[in-house]
C-alpha positions in Angstrom: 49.0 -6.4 140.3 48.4 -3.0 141.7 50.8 -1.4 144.2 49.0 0.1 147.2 50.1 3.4 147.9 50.3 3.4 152.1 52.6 0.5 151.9 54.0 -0.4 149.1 52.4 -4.2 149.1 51.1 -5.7 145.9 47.8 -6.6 146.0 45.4 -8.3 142.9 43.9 -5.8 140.5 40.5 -6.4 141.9 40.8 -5.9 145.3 38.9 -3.8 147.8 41.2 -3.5 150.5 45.1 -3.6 150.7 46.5 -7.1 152.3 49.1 -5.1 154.1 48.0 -2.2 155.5 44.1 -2.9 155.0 43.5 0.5 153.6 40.4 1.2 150.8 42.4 0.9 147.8 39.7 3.3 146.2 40.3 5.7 148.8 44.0 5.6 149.0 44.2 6.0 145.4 41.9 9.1 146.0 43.9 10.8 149.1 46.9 9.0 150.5 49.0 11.6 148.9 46.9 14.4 150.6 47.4 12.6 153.9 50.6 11.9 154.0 51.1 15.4 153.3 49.2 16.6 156.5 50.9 14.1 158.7 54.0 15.1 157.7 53.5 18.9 158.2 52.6 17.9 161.9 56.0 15.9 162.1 54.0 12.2 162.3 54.6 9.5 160.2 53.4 9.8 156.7 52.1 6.0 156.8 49.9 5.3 159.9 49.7 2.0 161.6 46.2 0.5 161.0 43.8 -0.4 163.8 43.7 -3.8 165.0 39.8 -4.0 165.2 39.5 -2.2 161.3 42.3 -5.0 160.0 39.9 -7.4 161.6 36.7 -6.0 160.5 38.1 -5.3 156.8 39.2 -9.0 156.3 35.2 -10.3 157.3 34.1 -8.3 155.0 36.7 -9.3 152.1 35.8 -12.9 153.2 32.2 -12.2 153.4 28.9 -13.3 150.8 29.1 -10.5 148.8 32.8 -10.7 148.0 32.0 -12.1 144.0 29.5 -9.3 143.8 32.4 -6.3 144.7 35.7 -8.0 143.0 33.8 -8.1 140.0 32.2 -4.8 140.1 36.0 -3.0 140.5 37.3 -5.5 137.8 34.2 -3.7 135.9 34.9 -0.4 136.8 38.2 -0.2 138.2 39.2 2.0 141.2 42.0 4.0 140.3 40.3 6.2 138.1 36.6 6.3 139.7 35.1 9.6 140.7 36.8 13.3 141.2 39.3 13.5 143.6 38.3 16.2 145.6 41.0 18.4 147.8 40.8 20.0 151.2 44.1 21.4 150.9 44.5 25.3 150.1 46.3 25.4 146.3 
């Protein structure tokens, strides 16, 4: 199980998109710090309320043909540790 980072929900090791909040696991893994960050400095909330229409868009495509194809491709590759995280924040 693998804690999602916007919202604290656990979600299966293999998923694309968090059940709570509906955020790309891959991308929150990447930048949620980062944002959370910015939104504070500008005194808003440092975990933003999804979208209605990208909570329903996200589940059609986590229900959708190719869902066998992706699951198995991050249980492959994983998620946490894909890519360079890359910063827009001055160091």
């Amino acid at each position: 199980m693998t804690e999602c980072p916007q919202c604290g929900t656990l979600n299966e090791d293999d998923i694309k998109n968090c059940k709570g909040c509906r955020v790309n696991m891959y991308w929150a893994f990447q930048h949620h710090a980062e944002l959370a960050a910015l939104r504070q400095a500008d005194n808003l909330s440092p975990e933003p309320e999804t979208a209605p229409f990208l909570v329903e868009t996200s589940k059609k495509i986590d229900d959708g043909p190719t869902v066998g194809w992706l699951r198995s491709t991050i249980k492959k590759y994983g998620f946490k540790g894909a890519g360079k995280k890359v910063s827009t924040m001055a160091e």
